[in-house]
C-alpha atoms as an extended CHARMM CRD file, in Angstrom:
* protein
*
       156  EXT
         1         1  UNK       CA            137.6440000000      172.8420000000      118.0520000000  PROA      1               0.0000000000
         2         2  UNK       CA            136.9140000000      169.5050000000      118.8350000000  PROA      2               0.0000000000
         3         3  UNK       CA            136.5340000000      168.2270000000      115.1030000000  PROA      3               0.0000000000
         4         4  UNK       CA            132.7510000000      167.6620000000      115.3000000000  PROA      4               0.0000000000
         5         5  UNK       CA            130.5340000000      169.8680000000      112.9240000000  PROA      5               0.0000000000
         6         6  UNK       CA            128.2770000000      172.1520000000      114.3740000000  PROA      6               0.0000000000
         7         7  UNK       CA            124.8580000000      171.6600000000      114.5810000000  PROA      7               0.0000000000
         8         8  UNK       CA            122.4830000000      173.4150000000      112.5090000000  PROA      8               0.0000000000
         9         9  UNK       CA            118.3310000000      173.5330000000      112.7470000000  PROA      9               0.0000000000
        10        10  UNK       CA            118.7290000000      172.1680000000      109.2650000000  PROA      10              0.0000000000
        11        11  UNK       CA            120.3350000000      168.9080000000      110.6340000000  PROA      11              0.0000000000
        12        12  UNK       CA            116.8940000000      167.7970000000      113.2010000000  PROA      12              0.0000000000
        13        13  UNK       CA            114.9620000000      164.9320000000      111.8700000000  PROA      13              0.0000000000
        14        14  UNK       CA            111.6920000000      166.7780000000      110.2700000000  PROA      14              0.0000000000
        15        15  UNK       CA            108.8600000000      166.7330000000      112.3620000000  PROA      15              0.0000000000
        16        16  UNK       CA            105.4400000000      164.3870000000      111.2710000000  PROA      16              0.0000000000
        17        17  UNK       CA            102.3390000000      165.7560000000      112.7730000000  PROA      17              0.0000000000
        18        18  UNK       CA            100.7320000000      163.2710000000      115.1040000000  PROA      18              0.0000000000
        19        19  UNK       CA             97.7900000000      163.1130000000      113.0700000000  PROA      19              0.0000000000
        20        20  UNK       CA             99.5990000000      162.3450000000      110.0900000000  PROA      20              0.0000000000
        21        21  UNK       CA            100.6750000000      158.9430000000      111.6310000000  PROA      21              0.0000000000
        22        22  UNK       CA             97.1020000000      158.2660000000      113.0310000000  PROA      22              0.0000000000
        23        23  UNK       CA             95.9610000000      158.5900000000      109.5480000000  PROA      23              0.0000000000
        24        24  UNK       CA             98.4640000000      156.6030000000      107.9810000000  PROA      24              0.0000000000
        25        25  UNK       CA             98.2470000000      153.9870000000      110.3820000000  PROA      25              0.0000000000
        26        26  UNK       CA             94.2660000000      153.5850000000      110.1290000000  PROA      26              0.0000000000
        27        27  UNK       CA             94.8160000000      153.6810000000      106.5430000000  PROA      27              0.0000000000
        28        28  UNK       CA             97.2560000000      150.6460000000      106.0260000000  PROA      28              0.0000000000
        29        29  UNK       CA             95.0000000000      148.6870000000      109.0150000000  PROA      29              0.0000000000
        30        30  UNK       CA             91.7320000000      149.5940000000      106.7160000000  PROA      30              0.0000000000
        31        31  UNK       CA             93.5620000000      148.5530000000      103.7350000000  PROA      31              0.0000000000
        32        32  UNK       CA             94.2620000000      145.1630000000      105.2520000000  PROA      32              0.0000000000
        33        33  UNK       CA             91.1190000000      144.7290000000      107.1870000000  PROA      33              0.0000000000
        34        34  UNK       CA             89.2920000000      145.4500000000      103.8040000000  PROA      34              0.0000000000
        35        35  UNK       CA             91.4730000000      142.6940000000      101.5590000000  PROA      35              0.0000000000
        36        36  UNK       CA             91.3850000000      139.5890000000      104.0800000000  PROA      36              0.0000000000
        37        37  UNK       CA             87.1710000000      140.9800000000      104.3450000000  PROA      37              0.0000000000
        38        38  UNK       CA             87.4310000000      140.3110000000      100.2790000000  PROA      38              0.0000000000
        39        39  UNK       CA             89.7140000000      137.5540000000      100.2680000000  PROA      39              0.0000000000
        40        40  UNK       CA             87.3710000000      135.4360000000      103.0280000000  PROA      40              0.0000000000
        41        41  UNK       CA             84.0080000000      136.2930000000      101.4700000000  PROA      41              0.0000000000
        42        42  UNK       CA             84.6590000000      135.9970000000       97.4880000000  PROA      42              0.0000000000
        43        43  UNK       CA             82.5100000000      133.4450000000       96.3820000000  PROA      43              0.0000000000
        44        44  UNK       CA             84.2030000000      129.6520000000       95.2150000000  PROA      44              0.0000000000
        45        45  UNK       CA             83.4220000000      130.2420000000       91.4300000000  PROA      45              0.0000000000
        46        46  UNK       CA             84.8370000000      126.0630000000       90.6430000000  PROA      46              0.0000000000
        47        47  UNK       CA             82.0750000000      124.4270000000       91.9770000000  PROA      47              0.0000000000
        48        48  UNK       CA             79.1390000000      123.1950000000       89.8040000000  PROA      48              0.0000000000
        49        49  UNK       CA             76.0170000000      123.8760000000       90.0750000000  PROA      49              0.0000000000
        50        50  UNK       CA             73.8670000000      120.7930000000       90.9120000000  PROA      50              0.0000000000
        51        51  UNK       CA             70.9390000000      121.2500000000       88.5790000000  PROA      51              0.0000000000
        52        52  UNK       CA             73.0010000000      122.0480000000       85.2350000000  PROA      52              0.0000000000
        53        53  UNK       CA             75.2210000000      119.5920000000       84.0350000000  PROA      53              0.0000000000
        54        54  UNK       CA             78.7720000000      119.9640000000       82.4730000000  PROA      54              0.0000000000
        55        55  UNK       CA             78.2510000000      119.9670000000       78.6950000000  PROA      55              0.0000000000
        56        56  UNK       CA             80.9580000000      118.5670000000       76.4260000000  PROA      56              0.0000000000
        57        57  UNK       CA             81.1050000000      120.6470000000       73.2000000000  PROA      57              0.0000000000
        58        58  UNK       CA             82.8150000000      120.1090000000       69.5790000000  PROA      58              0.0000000000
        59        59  UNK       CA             83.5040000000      123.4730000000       67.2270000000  PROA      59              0.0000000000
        60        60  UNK       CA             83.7440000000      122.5410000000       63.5700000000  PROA      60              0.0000000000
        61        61  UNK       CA             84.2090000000      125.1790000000       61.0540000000  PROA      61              0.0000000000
        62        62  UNK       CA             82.6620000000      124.8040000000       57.8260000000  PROA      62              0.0000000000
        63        63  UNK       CA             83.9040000000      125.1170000000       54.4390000000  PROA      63              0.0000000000
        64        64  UNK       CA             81.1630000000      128.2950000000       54.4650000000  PROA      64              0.0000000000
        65        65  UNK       CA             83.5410000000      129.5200000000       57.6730000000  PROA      65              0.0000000000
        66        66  UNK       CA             80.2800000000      129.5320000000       59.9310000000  PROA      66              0.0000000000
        67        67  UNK       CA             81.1000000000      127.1840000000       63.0740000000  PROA      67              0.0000000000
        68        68  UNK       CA             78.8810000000      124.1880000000       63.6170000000  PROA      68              0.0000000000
        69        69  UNK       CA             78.6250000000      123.0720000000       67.2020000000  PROA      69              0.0000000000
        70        70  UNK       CA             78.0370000000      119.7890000000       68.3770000000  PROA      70              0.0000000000
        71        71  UNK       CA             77.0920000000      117.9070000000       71.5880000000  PROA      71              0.0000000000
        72        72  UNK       CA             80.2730000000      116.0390000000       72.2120000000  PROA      72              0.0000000000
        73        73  UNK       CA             78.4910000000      113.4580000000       73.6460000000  PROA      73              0.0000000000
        74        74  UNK       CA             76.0760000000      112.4270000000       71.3150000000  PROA      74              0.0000000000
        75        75  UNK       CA             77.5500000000      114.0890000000       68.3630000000  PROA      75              0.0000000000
        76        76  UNK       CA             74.3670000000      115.5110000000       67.2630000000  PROA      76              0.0000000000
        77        77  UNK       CA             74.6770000000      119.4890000000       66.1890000000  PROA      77              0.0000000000
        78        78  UNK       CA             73.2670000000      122.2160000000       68.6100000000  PROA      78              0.0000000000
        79        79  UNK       CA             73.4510000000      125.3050000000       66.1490000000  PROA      79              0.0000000000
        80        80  UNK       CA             75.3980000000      126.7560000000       63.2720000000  PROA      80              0.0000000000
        81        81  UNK       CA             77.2140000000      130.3750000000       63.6360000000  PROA      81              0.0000000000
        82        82  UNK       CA             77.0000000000      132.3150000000       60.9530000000  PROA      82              0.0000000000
        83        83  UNK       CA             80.7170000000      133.7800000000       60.0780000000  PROA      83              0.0000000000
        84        84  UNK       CA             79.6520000000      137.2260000000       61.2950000000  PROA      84              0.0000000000
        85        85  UNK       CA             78.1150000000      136.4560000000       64.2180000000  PROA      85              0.0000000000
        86        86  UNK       CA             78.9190000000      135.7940000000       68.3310000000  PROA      86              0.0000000000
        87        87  UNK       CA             82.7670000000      137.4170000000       67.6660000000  PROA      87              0.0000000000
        88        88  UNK       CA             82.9080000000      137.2550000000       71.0550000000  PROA      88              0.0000000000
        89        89  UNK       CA             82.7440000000      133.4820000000       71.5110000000  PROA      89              0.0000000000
        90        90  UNK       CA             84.5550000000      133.0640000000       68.3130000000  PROA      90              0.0000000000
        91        91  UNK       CA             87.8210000000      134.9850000000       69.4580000000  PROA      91              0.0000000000
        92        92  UNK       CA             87.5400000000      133.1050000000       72.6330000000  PROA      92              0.0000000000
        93        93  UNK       CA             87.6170000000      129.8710000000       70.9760000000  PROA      93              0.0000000000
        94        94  UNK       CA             90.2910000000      130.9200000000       68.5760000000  PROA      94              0.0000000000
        95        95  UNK       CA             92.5880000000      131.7160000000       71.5670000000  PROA      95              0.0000000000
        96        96  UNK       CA             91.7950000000      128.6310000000       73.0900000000  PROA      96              0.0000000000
        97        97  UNK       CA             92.3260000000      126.5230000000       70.0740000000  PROA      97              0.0000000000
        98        98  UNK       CA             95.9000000000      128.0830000000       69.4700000000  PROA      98              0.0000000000
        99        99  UNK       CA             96.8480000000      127.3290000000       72.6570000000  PROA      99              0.0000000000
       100       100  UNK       CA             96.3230000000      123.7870000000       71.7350000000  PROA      100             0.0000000000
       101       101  UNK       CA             97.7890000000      123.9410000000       68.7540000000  PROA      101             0.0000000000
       102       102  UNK       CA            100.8210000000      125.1800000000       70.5200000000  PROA      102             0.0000000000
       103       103  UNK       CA            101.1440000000      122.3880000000       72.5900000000  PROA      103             0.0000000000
       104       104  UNK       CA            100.8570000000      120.1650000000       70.3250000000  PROA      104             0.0000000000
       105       105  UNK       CA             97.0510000000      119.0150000000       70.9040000000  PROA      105             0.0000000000
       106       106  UNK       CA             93.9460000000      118.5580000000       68.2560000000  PROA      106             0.0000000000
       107       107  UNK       CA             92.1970000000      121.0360000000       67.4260000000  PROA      107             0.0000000000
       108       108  UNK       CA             88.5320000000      118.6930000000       67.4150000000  PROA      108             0.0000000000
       109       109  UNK       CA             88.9380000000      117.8020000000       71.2480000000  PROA      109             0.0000000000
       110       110  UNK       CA             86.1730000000      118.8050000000       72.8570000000  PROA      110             0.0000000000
       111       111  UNK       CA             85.7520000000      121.8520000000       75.3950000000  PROA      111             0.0000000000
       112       112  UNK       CA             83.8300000000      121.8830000000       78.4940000000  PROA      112             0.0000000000
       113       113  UNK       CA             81.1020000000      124.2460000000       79.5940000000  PROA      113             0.0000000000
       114       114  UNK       CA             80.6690000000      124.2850000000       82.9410000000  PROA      114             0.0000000000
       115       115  UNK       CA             77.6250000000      125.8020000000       85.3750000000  PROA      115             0.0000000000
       116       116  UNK       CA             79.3230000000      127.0140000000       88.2640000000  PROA      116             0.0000000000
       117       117  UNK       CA             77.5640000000      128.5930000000       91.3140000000  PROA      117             0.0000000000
       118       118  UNK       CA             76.3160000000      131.9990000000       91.3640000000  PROA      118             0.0000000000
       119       119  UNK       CA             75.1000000000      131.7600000000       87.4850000000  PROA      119             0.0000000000
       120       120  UNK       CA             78.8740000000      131.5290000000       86.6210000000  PROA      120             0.0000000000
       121       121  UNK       CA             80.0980000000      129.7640000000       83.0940000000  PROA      121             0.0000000000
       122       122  UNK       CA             83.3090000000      128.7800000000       83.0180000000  PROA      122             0.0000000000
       123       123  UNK       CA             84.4720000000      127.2050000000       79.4450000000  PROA      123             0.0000000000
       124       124  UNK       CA             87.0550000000      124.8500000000       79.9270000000  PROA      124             0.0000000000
       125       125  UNK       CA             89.8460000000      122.6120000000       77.6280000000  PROA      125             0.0000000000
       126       126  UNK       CA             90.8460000000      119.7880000000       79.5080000000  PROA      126             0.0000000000
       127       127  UNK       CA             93.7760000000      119.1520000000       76.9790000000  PROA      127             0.0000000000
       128       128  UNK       CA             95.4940000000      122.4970000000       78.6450000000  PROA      128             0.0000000000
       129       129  UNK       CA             93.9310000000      122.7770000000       81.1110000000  PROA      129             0.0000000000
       130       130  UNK       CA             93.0160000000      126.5540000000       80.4940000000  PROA      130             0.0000000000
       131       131  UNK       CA             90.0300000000      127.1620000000       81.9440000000  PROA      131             0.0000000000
       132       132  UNK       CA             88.0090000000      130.9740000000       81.4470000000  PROA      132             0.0000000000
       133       133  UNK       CA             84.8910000000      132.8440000000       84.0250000000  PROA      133             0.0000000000
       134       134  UNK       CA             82.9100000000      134.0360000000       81.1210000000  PROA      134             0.0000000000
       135       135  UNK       CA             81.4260000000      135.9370000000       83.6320000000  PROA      135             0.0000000000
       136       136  UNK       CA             84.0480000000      138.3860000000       84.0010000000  PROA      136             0.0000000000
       137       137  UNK       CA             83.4870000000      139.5510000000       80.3480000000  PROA      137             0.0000000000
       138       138  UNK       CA             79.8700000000      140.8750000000       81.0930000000  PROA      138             0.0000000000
       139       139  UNK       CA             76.6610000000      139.3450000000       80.2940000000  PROA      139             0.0000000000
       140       140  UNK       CA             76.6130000000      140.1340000000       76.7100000000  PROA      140             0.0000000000
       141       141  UNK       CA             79.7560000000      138.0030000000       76.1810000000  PROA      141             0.0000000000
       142       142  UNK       CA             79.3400000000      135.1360000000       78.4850000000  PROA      142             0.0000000000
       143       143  UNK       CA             75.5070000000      134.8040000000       77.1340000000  PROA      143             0.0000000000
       144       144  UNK       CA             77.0340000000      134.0090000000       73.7630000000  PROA      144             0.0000000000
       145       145  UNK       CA             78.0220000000      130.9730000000       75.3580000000  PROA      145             0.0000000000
       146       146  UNK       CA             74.9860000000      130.2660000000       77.4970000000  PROA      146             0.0000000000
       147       147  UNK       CA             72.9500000000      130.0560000000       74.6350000000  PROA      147             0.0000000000
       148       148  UNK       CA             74.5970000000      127.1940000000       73.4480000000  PROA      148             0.0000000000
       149       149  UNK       CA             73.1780000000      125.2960000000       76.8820000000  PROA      149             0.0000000000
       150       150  UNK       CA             69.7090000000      126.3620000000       76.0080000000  PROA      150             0.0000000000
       151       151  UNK       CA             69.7060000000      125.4010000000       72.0820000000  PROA      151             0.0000000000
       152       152  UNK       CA             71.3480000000      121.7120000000       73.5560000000  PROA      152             0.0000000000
       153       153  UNK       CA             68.1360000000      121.6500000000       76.0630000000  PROA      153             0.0000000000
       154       154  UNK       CA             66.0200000000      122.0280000000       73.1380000000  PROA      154             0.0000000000
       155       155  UNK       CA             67.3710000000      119.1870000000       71.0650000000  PROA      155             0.0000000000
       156       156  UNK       CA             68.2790000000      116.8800000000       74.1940000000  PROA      156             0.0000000000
């Protein structure tokens, strides 16, 4: 004997059907063809529109605990939320407000609301620089927030 071990069927690399590796290879190619497709086309959500303008906006909760919101700007009130109302918007801004609170910033600083292209909302706090797509949490959500831009255009 020579020392070597014997060869055995059991020892051959396994066999891949040709096919198999066609497939496989067409997959990963569609896969990547299909992200940098995605990746080149996705719309830019961060610029603003040109006919809406950024609106500055103040949350103020009441002794009642419905939330008063003002015009930033002009400090003059654009509705009242009643406490059982808009939970949506109202967990968003509780989130948001935490966050400040976190870092150590006001509560009362205003947030932005900002039109972006493709009827996009986008509510941002400049004092962290968090900014949310509204958008992303359906219509129903993100129109709690656009109706604050059409009660401001009615007392503008």
């Amino acid at each position: 004997m020579s020392g070597a071990a014997p060869y055995h069927d059991d020892d051959a690399p396994p066999h891949v059907p040709r096919w198999a590796v066609i497939a496989a290879g067409c997959l990963m190619l569609g896969t990547v063809a299909l992200a940098t497709i995605s990746r080149l086309t996705t719309p830019d959500y961060s610029l603003p529109a040109a006919t809406a303008p950024i609106m500055a906006v103040r949350f103020i909760q009441t002794e009642a605990q419905a939330l008063l919101v003002q015009n930033a700007a002009t400090g003059k009130p654009i509705t009242t939320i009643a406490p059982s109302a808009d939970a949506f918007l109202r967990t968003t801004l509780r989130t948001m407000i935490e966050a400040r609170l976190a870092d150590g910033f006001s509560r009362t600083a205003p947030f932005l609301l900002i039109p972006a292209a493709h009827h996009v909302l986008i509510l941002d706090d400049p004092t962290t620089g968090e900014h949310i797509d509204l958008q992303a949490f359906g219509p129903s959500n993100s129109g709690q927030f656009k109706a604050l831009m059409l009660h401001n255009g009615d007392r503008s």
